[in-house]
Structure formats: C-alpha cells, structure tokens
C-alpha positions as CSV (number, residue, x, y, z in Angstrom):
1,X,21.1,32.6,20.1
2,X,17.4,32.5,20.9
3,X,16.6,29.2,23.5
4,X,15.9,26.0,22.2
5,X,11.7,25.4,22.6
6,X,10.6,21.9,23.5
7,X,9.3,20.1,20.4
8,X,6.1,19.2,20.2
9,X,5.3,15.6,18.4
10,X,2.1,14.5,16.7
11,X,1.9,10.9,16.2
12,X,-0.7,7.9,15.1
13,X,-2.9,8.1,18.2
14,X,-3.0,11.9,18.2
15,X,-4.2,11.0,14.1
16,X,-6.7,8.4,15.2
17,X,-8.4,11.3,18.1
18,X,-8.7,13.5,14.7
19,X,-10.3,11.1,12.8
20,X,-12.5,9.8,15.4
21,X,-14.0,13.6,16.0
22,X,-14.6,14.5,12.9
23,X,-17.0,10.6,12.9
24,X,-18.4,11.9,16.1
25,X,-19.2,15.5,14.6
26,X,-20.0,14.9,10.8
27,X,-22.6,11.6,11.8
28,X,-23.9,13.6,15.2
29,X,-24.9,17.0,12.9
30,X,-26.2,14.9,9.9
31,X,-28.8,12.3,12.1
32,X,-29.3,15.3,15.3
33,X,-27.9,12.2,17.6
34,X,-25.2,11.7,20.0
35,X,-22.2,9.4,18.7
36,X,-19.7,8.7,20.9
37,X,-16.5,6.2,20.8
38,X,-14.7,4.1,23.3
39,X,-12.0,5.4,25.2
40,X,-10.0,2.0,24.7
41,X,-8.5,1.3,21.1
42,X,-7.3,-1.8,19.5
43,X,-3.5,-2.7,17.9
44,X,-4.2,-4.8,15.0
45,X,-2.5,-6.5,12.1
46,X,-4.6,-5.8,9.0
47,X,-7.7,-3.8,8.4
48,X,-10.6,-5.5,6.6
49,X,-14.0,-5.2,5.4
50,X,-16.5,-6.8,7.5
51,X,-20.5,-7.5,7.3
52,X,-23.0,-5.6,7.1
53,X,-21.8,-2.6,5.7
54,X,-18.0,-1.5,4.7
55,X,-16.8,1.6,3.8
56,X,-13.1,2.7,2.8
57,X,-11.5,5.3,1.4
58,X,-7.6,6.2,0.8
59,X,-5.2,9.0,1.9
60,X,-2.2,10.3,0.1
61,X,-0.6,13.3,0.5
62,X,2.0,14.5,3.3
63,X,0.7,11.4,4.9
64,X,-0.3,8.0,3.6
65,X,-3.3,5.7,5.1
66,X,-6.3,3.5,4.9
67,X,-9.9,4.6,6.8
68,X,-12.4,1.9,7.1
69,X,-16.0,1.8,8.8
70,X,-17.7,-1.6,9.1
71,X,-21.5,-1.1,10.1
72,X,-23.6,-3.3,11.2
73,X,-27.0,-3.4,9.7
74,X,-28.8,-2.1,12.7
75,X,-26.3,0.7,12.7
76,X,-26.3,1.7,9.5
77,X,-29.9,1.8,9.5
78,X,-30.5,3.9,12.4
79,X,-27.8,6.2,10.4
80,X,-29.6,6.1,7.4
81,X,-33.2,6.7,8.7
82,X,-32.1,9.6,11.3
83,X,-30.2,11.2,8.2
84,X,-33.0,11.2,5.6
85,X,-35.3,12.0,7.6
86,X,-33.7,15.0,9.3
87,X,-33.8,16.0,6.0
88,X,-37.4,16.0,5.3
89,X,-37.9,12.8,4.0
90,X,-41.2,10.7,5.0
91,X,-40.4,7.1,6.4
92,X,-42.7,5.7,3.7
93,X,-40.5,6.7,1.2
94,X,-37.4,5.3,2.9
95,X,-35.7,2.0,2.2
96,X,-36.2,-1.1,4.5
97,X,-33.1,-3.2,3.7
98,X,-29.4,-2.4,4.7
99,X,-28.9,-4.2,1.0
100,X,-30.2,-1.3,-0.4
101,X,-28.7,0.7,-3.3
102,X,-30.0,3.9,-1.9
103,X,-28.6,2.6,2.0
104,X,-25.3,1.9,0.6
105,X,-25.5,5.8,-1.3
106,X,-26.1,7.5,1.9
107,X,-23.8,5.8,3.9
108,X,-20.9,6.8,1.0
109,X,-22.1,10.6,1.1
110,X,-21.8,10.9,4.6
111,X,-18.3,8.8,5.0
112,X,-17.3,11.3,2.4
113,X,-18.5,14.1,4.4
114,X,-16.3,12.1,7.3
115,X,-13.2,12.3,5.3
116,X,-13.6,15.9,4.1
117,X,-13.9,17.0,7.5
118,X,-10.7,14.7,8.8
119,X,-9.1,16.3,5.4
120,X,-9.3,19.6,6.3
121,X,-8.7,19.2,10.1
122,X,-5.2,18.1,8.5
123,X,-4.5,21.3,6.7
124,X,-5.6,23.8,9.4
125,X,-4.1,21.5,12.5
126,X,-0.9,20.0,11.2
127,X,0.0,22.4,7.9
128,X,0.0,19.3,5.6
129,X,-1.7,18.7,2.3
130,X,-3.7,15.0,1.7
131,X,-6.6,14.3,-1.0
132,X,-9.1,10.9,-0.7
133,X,-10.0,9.3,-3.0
134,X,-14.2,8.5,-3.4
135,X,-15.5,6.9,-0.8
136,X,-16.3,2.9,-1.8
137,X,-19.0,0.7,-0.3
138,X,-19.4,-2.9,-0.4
139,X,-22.5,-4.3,1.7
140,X,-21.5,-7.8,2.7
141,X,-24.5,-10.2,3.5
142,X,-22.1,-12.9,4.6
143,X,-19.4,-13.8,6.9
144,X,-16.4,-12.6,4.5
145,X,-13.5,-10.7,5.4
146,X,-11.5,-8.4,2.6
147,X,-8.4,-6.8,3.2
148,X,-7.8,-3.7,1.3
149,X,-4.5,-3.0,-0.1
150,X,-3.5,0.3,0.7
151,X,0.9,0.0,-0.5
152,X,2.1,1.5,2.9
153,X,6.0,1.0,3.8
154,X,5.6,0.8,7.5
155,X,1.8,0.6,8.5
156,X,0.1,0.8,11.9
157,X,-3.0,0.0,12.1
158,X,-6.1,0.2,15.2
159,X,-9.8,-0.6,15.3
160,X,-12.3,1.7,17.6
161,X,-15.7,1.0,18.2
162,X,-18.0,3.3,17.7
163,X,-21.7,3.7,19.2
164,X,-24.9,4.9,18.5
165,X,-27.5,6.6,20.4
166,X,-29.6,3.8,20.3
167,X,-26.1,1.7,20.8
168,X,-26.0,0.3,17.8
169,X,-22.0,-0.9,17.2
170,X,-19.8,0.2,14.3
171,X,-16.1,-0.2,14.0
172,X,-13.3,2.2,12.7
173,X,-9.9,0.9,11.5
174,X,-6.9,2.8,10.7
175,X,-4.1,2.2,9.1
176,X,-1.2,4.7,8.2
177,X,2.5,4.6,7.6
178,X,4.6,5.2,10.7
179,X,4.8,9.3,11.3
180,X,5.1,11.8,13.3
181,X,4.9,15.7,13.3
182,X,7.2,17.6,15.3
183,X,6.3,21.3,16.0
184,X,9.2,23.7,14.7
185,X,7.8,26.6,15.9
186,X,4.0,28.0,17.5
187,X,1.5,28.8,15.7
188,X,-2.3,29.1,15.9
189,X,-4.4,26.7,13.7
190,X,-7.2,28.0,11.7
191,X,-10.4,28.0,12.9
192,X,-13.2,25.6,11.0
193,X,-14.6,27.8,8.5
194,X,-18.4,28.5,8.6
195,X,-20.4,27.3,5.4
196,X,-23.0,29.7,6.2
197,X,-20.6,32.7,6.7
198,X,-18.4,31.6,3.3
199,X,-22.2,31.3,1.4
200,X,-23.1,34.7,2.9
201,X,-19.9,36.6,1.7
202,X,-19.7,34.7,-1.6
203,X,-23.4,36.4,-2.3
204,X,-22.1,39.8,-1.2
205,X,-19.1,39.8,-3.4
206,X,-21.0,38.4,-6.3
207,X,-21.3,41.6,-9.2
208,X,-24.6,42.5,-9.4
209,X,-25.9,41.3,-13.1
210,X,-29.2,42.9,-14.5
211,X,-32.2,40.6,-15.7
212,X,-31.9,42.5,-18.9
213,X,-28.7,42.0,-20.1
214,X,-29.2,38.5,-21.9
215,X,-32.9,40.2,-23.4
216,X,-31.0,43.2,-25.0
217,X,-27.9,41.3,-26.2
218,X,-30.7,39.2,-28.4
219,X,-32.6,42.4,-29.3
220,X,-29.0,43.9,-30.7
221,X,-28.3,40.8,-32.6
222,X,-31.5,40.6,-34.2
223,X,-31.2,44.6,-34.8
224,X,-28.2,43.4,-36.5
225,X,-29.4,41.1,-38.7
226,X,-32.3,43.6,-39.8
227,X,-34.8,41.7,-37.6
C-alpha cells in the first residue's frame, strides 16, 4: 500500500493571486508599464459596478464566478493612451474623453485579453475547463452602483486595488462559489505557450501551395468549355 501524500488545497485566495497576475501581466505587456496590486485584500458582500469605467465578465465551467474592474477615469485613460500608442498610434488621433466609444472598446479588448489569460492559467494550473462570456462595459458618469447578478449558490466575494505607474487607482472584485482543489496526485503544469513559437510552427507545417494552382484550374475550365 503506497503512503498516503499530504493533499494539497487550492482555494478562493489562491484564485484571486491568479487572477490578479494575469491583470498585472496582460495590462503591464499591452501599455510597456509597471502594474502592481496591494498586498492587502478586502471581504465584501456584493460586487458592483462603480464610476468611471466598469467592466464584467462571467465564468462557468468547473468553477462558477463573477470578475469586475471599476476604473477610474484617470486610470483608464492612462490605460488607454499607453496601449494605443504602444501600438503606433499618434496622440492626435486618440480620444480625449473616458465617455468615449473607442475608450470604452479598448478597455473591453484588453479585459478580454485579462480573462483569456486567467482562463487558460486555469487549464494548465488546476486541470479544469471554464469559458467567459464577452467582456461588457458600462462607463458610468454618475454616482450609481449596479450589482451584477451572477446565480452563484455559495459566493465569496473580495475587492483589490490595483495601481498604476502613474498611481492611478482601479479596483478588482471577485466573486465565486465556495471551492476548493485538492491535489490527488503531482504533476507539473504546462508551461504558457509562446504565440510567437505557435505562429512560427503553424507556418512550417502549413503545405506548401503554388501561385499557379487557382490560374490553371480557370485555364482548364475554360479549356473545357472550348474557350
């Protein structure tokens, strides 16, 4: 009878560090800036959607939950600038409004981004399947709170503030069913895969196609039709 190993759990807070690096990581690359969190998180009762800017999207899966981001204008604009213009964008050309349409877009993309990166953290770390559903923003210009119903049976939920490099302050909030993973056995998670590399071997394995082929498939039709 082989020994019995120590188990191993993986609980809400262990969730929350998960979710909180891949913010850090996906909103760092995008704007080239340092984003940090603090180390100190919040119990609360109910998430909600706060002014300027609030973002949520839902889990479902091996796991059930709620992600929102509340930015403040300054925040969201710093976000939005650094982004767009990292990617080549001139600042004429760029909105000056957190009430924005386009504001509003970018922020969306890169919380999607966010959650895909959280999403597949989940499969490689904790061997468990969850999808999202599209990211939805809401930019508040007044003092109005909405809570988001997201059907959980036994829901925690925290807040964590987040900061910029120019400390500018948005907020987090989480809300999940009550869980916890429990290591059976070891095993070693999967590293992140490498965009470039997957691009890279894609293009390798690709069959090799002439130019031709479409020119003389219209050449034998037209043969064929005594053209």
């Amino acid at each position: 009878m082989s020994e019995y190993q120590p188990q191993v759990a993986y609980g809400t807070e262990d969730l929350l560090i998960s979710l909180c690096n891949s913010v850090t990581h996906v909103l760092g690359v995008a704007t080239h800036s340092q984003i940090h969190y603090s180390a100190m998180v919040q119990r609360i009762t109910k998430t909600c959607l706060r002014p300027d800017i609030g973002c949520f999207v839902l889990f479902d899966g091996g796991f059930s939950g709620l992600v929102i981001i509340n930015f403040t204008a300054h925040a969201a604009m710093e976000l939005y600038e650094r982004y767009l213009l990292n990617m080549g964008m001139s600042r004429e050309d760029l909105a000056t409004s957190y009430t924005s349409d386009e504001v509003a877009n970018v922020m969306g993309e890169l919380m999607n981004q966010v959650a895909g990166d959280f999403t597949s953290k989940v499969r490689r770390e904790l061997q468990t399947h969850i999808t999202q559903n599209q990211p939805k923003m809401l930019v508040l210009n007044r003092q109005v709170m909405l809570s988001v119903d997201a059907n959980l049976d036994k829901p925690e939920a925290r807040r964590v503030t987040f900061y910029t490099s120019n400390n500018n302050i948005f907020y987090l909030e989480l809300a999940i069913d009550r869980t916890e993973f429990v290591k059976l056995y070891d095993f070693e998670p999967q590293e992140r895969p490498d965009p470039d590399a997957l691009m890279a071997q894609n293009h390798e394995a690709a069959p090799s196609t002439p130019e031709t082929t479409g020119n003389s498939e219209t050449e034998e039709l037209l043969r064929s039709l005594g053209m």
